[in-house]
N, C-alpha and C positions, 0 to 999 in steps of 0.2 A: 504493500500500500504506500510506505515510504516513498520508493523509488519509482512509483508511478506518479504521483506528486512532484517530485525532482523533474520529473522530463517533460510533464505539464509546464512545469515554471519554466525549464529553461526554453521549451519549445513559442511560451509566452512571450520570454523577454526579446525573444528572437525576431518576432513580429515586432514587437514595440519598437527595437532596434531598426529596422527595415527603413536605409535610405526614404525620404517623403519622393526624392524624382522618381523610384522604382512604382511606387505606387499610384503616381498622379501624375507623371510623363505623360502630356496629349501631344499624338503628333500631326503635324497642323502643312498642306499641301498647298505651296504657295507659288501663283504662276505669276513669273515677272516677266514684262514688255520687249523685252533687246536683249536679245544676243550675241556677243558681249556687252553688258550694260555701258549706258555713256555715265559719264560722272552725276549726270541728275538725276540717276537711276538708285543711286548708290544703298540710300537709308537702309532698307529690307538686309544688305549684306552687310551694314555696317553694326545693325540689329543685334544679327548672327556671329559675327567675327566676335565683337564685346562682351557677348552672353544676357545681352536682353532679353532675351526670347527664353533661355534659360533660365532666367530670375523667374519666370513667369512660370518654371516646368510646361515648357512649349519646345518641343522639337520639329524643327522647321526642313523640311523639304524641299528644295528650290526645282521648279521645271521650267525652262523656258522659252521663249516662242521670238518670232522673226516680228513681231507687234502686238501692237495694245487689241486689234482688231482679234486677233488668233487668241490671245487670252481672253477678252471675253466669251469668245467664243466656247472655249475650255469648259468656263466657270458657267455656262447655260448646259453646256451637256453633261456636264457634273464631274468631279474628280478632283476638280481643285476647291478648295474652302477661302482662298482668298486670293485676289487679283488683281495686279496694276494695270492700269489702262490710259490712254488718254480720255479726255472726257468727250470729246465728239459720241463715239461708240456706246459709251457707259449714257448717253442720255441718249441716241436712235433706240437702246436697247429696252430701256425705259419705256416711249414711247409705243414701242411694240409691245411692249405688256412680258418682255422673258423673263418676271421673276426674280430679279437681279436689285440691288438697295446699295449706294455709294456709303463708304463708311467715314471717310478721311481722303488724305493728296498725299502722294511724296513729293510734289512739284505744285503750286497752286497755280503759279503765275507763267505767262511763258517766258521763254530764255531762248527761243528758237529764231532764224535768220533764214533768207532764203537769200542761195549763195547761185550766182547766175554766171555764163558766161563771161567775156571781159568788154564783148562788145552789146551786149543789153547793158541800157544807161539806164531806161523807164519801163515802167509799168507796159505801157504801150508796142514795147519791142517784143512783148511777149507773146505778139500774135504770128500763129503758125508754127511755135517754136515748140521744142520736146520738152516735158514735163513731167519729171522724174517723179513718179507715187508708188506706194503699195497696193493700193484697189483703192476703188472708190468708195467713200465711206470713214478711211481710215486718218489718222491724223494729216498725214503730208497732204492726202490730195482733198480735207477740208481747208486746211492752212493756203494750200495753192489758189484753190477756188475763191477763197475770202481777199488773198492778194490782187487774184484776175479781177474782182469787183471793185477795188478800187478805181479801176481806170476803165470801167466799163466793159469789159471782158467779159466773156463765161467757161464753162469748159470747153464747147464748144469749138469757140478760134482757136486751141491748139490742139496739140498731139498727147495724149495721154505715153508715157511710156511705162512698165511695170518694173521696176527695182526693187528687191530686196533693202531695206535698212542698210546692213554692211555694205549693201553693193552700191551705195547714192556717191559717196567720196569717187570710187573705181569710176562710176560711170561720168562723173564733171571731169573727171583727170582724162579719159580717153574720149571725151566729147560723143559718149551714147545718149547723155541726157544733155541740156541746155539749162537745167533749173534742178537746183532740188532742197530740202527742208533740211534744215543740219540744226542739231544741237551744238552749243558753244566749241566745245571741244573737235567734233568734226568738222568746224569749221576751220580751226586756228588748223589742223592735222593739213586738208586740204587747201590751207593758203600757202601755207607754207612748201606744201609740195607743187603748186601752182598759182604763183601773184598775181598773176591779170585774171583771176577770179574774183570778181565784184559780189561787194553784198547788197543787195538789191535792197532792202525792207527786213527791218527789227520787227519781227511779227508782233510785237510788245506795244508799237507803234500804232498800227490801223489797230489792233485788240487789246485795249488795255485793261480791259477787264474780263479777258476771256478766261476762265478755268482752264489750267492745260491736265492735270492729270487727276485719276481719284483712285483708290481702293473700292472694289468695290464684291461682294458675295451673293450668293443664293438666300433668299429671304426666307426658307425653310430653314437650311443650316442656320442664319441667324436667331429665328425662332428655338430653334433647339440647342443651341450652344450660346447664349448670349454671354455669360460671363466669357468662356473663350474667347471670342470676338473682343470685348472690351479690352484683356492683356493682350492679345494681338496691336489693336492700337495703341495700347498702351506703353509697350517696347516698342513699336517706332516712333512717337511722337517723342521719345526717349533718348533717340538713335539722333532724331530732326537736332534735338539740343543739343546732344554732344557734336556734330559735325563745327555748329558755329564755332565752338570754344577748343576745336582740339587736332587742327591745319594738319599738324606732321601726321599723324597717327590717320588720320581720313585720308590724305594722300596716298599714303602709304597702303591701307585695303582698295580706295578706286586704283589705284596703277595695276594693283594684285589683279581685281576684277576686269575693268577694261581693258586690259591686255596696251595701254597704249604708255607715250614716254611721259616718265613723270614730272617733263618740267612742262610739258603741255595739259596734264592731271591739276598741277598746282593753279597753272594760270586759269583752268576755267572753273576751279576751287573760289579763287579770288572774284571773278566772274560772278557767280552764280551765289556767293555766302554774301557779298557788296549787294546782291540786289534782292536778298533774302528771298529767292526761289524756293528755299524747304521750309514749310510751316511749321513753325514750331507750337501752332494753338490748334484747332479746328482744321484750319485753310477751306474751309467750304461758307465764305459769307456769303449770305443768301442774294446781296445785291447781285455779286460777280455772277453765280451759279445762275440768278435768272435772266441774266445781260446774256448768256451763252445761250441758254435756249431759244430766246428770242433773237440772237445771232443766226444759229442756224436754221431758224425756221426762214428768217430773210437770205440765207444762203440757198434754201430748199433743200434740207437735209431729211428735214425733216416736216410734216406737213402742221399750221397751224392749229386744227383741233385735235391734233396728236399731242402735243408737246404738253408733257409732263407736269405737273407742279412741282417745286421745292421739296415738300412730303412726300409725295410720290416716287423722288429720285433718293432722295436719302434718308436715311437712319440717322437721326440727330442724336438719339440716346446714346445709341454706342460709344460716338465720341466726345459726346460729354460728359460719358461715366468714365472713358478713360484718360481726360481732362484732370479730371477731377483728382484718378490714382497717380499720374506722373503730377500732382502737385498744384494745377492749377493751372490758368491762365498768365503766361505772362505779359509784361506791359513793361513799357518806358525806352522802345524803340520803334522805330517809324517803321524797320522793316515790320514789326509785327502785328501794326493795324491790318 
């Protein structure tokens, strides 16, 4: 009787003892946009590398796709539990009703440039010329289509051509495209390997209030996993703050991740932390989010009694519960209105 008692106890203590990750490790399938991420991709790996995601007993799975279009895509047929996108996608997707709820942005604002030939001066030169997209639908050729309306264009007057992400720098260097959307860093990469490459239009400029990217899931798994989802955003909006305060060390995982040289990583570091591209609050004000909708419904992206409302499109709870656990709202800098 003794010695049945003993291995009760020790078989007890042995549970009590039981690492808390062995028992509460959720692990959590997260599809990210680029293939090699560009530096404004970063947060999600920078998450990971730190062990935010860890703090949280969330073990993170990275799968990644050629666009924001391809992961939402993912994230409708199901597999993945969370998804960057740009926001074009994340609000047609809306509109069609797939089920899908934006949680957060690793990117609110854009930081994107359209990098043209050397001899397009204007808006205007761009008719009949190649037009470097993914599909239609998808960031670059909303971005392109929004630039062609400034100067009275439509898709129309040019040539659509289909590029791969990776493949936008290759095809301006060997003049298969005539135009294409670069984030900061592809851009500095491809001036440098070719100077009479002009930047046409700071997309920042005609869109200043355009949302560029969001987080976004299946409103079932939301439904059924809400605390998950809230430490989810809660390790990146964790990730968002430590970027601003800690140069070396974030250089140092984007060089790792984008595969590119790190004094081109640093410079669009400086870039993009200068013009406070990563939200480190919410990043989904309601003004910006409905200035996009009603962008693209004047782009025809999406049709007028389609387009979503603010509710509709997001999950304001998520991230304001995980507001709350990363400490709050900060304030007392201009990037972070």
């Amino acid at each position: 009787m003794k010695k049945a008692l003993l291995i009760l106890l020790l078989v007890t203590t042995s549970i009590w003892h039981t690492p808390g990750d062995a028992q509460t490790k959720r692990k959590v399938v997260f599809g990210v946009p680029v293939t090699p991420p560009n530096v404004v991709h970063i947060p999600p790996y920078v998450a990971k590398e730190l062990g935010f995601f860890t703090e949280n007993n969330i073990e993170v799975e990275f799968v990644t796709f050629e666009g924001g279009t391809q992961t939402l895509r993912g994230s409708v047929a199901g597999g993945l539990d969370i998804t960057g996108t740009s926001s074009d996608p994340a609000i047609i997707a809306a509109a069609k009703g797939a089920g899908t709820k934006v949680l957060g942005s690793y990117s609110h604002r854009l930081s994107q440039s359209m990098l043209v030939q050397g001899d397009i001066k204007s808006c205007k030169d761009l008719k009949d010329r190649k037009i470097g997209i993914q599909e239609v639908g998808a960031f670059n050729e909303v971005m392109s289509r929004a630039v062609l309306a400034t100067c009275g264009l439509t898709q129309k007057d040019v040539q659509y051509i289909p590029v791969s992400t990776k493949g936008r720098v290759p095809g301006l260097l060997t003049n298969q495209i005539d135009t294409a959307i670069l984030h900061v860093d592809q851009a500095i990469v491809a001036k440098k390997k070719k100077p009479e490459l002009n930047i046409l239009v700071n997309l920042w400029e005609p869109l200043p209030k355009w949302l560029y990217a969001a987080y976004i899931a299946p409103e079932k798994e939301i439904a059924n996993n809400r605390q998950l989802y809230i430490d989810i955003i809660a390790a990146l909006i964790k990730a968002n703050r430590y970027i601003y305060n800690n140069k070396a060390r974030v250089v140092e995982i984007a060089t790792k991740y984008t595969q590119q040289d790190s004094d081109a990583v640093a410079q669009t570091y400086d870039i993009l932390a200068n013009a406070g591209a990563w939200p480190v609050n919410d990043g989904l004000p309601k003004d910006m989010v409905e200035w996009t909708i009603n962008k693209q419904v004047e782009l025809g992206t999406i049709k007028n009694e389609d387009k979503p409302s603010y509710e509709k499109l997001i999950d304001v709870s998520i991230v304001q519960a995980a507001l709350t656990k990363a400490g709050g709202r900060l304030k007392g800098d201009k990037r972070w209105d």
